[in-house]
C-alpha positions, 0 to 999 in steps of 0.5 A: 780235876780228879778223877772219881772212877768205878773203883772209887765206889767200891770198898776195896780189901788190900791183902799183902804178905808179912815177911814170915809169909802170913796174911794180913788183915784186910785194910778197908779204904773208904770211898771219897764222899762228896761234902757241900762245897765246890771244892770237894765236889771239884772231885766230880767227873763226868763217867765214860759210860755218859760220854760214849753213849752220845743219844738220849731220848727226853719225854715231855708229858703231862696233863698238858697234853689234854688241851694240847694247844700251844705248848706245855706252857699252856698251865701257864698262859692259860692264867696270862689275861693281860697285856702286862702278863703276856708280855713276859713272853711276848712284847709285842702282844696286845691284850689276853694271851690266846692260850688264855682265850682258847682256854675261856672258849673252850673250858670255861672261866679259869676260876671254874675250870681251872689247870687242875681240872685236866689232871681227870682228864690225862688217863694215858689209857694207851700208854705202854712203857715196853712199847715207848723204850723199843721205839727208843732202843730203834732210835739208837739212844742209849739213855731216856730221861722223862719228865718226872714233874714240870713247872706245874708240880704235877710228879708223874711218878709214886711221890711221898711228898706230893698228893699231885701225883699220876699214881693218885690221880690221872693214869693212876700209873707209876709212869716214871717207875715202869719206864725205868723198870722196861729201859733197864730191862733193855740196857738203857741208862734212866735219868729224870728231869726236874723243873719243879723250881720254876712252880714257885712263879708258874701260876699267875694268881688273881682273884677270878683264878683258881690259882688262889684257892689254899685248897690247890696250893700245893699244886699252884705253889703258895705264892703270893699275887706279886709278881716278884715275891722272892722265893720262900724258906718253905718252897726251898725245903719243899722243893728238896724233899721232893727232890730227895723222894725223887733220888732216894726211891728212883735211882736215877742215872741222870738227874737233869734240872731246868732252868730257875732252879739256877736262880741265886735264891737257890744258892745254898741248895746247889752244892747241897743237892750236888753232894746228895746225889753224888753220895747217893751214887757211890752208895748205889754203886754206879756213876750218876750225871747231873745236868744244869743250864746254868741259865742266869746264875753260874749254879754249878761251876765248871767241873762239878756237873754237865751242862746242858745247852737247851736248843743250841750247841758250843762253837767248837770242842769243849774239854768237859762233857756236855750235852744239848736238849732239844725237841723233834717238834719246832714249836713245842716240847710237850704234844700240841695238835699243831706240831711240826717235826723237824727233819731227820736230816736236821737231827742227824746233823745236829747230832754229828756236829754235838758229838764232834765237839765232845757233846751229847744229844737229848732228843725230846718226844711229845706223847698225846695224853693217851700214851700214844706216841705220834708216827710222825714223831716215831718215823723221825725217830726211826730213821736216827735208828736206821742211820745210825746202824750205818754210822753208829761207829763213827759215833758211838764212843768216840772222842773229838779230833784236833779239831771238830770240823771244816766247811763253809756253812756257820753253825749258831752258838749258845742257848735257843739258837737253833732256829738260825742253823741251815742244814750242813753241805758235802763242804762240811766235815765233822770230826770224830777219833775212836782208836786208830781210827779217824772219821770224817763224816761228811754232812750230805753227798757230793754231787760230783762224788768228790770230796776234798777234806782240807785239813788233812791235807800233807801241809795243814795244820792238823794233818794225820798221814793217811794209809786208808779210807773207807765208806761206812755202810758201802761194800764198795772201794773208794778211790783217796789221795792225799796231797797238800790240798787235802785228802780227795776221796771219790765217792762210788756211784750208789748212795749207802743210804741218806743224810751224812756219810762217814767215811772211817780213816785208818792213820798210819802211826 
């Protein structure tokens, strides 16, 4: 693949000396320029600055909050009321999904009170973006990637090709637009996250919904009642203008698409949109990402962007960039009043073994319709930061090792399978290089305050010669010996503080 750095963004001016000593004229070398196919786009490589920075924060908020029941699929199931429909997402369902109940309980009939309704309703009366991206900067992210609109087309920025917009209704704020002014005023990269392809088939359409007034088509798409009516002419073209508005007046660093947009009907709009973005960044100046699921259809091929891997990780150290997107909630990405945060010993492991096998981690929040962001979300969130302060040198802008770890305990690979990891052991090492430097973190502290890292044993494998080691975060001295066992180390006798340890490794070259 060749390689498209800074320098081929810029117009370069070559000046050379004729042989009587007078200047020439400067030469101007245009910069390559993407075209819609994959061989051109094959020039793509993901830049440094996305591969060094190894933490973003991803923001799931809309008027789903409102209702704040279920998960932000509740515009969805609140239309599921039958056993056909629900069971979509749940085989073993009987009846109404009870998004659909809960919703008829509490707000009435869905041709009366229907999605649209909650848009009144989400007012972000306490949002503040200054205060959002000091939370994120606390946490160690580097880039921050909201939800610019979800499958209910709801854009949560300034758009000129939608009237469902939060500057026209709702907060009546440029959410989008004023979270990237305050992360770029702090240093932070900016992207958006587009999952407006799926809109197409989001609303279930029934007579006794509203989903089927033309009034709200522009908001519930203008499918039709069938289940399985292909994807239109006019929804392509209205997806891509919407999608354009959002490059063109944003700028974004990222631009992260969800999952359906990788459907076949979309074929001819991959290497379109690809190229478009692209060309947009060599004209802004700057080195852009773009990120897909490549789900159920290979959208993008291999080369051409960043994949991302939605609750799940790769079984070892890929050669491209990559990324996993997960949530600190369980059981939901946008806010629900049942959420359940996961630990942030869990995150932190999560993050140790993606950045050891050349990843990324998008690290998702839910904030409350009010603009609030919940402290249980926030002390997570905290706590990646505080660790991170210790650690963040065996993190921040390292590259993988011969190989990315060892230890007993499996790790799930692929696409929704984080809920089969377990929690690393100290029997468990990840790998990570930056320099002469090679770390070894180990994934919790040994009880004995031994630890044995096998593959830098005299006789393994990928040994490296060892003249030093020392403990991140600890003033004191460890005791090493490396044999053909392996590389021992003792731990000294006080934690530096909780979760993995890194232990920095100087390699005799």
């Amino acid at each position: 693949m060749k390689k498209l750095g800074a320098l081929a963004i810029i117009m370069l001016a070559l000046w050379g000396c004729q042989a009587d000593g007078q200047k020439q004229e400067p030469e101007t070398v245009t910069p390559p320029v993407f075209e819609a196919n994959w061989e051109s786009l094959q020039q793509y490589e993901t830049p440094e600055w996305f591969r060094d920075a190894k933490l973003g924060i991803f923001i799931h908020w809309g008027a789903y909050a409102v209702p704040a029941y279920g998960s932000e699929w509740y515009p969805r199931l609140m239309y599921m009321d039958t056993a056909t429909f629900s069971a979509q997402l749940n085989p073993q369902q009987e009846g109404p999904n009870h998004v659909y109940l809960h919703h008829k309980e509490n707000y009435g009939d869905q041709k009366e009170f229907g999605y649209k309704d909650f848009i009144p309703m989400f007012k972000a009366e306490n949002f503040d973006a200054r205060e959002w991206i000091s939370l994120f900067k606390k946490s160690g992210a580097k880039y921050v990637v909201p939800v610019a609109e979800h499958h209910d087309s709801f854009a949560l920025y300034d758009s000129n090709v939608t009237r469902w917009n939060s500057v026209n209704m709702g907060p009546k704020r440029d959410v989008l637009g004023e979270l990237f002014e305050a992360g770029r005023a702090e240093g932070l990269k900016m992207g958006a996250s587009s999952h407006l392809a799926f809109n197409w088939a989001f609303f279930n359409k029934k007579d006794h919904f509203d989903t089927v007034d033309p009034e709200y088509d522009d908001l519930y798409s203008k499918k039709g009642k069938a289940l399985d009516e292909p994807v239109s002419d006019e929804f392509k073209q209205w997806w891509w203008e919407r999608t354009t508005d959002l490059i063109d007046n944003y700028q974004p660093d990222i631009l992260w698409f969800d999952f359906f947009l990788d459907q076949e009907a979309f074929k001819e709009y991959h290497p379109k949109i690809a190229a478009y973005y692209y060309n947009q960044g060599l004209e802004w100046n700057k080195e852009v990402v773009l990120q897909d699921k490549n789900f159920d259809y290979e959208a993008f091929p291999p080369g051409t962007m960043t994949l991302d891997i939605e609750r799940g990780k790769m079984s070892d150290i890929s050669d491209e960039a990559w990324q996993t997107d997960t949530s600190i909630g369980k059981n939901s990405w946008g806010y629900v009043t049942n959420w359940v945060s996961k630990t942030p010993n869990t995150l932190v492991d999560d993050l140790i073994d993606i950045v050891s096998k050349n990843g990324c981690l998008l690290l998702n929040v839910g904030p409350k319709a009010d603009g609030t962001i919940p402290e249980d979300q926030q002390q997570v969130l905290l706590e990646i930061g505080k660790w991170l302060e210790t650690n963040g040198e065996a993190i921040y802008g390292t590259r993988p090792w011969k190989i990315f770890g060892e230890g007993p305990t499996e790790v799930a690979t692929g696409h929704h399978t984080e809920g089969k990891n377990q929690d690393l052991t100290a029997q468990d090492f990840r790998f990570t290089t930056k320099g002469d430097k090679l770390y070894a973190i180990a994934m919790d502290w040994p009880e004995e305050g031994e630890l044995l890292i096998k593959s830098l044993g005299t006789d393994a494998d990928h040994s490296e010669k060892v003249s030093g080691a020392k403990l991140l975060g600890s003033d004191a001295d460890i005791s090493w010996e490396q044999t053909s066992e392996g590389l021992s180390i003792q731990f000294p006798s006080e934690k530096p503080g909780d979760y993995a340890y890194a232990i920095e490794i100087t390699i005799d070259i």
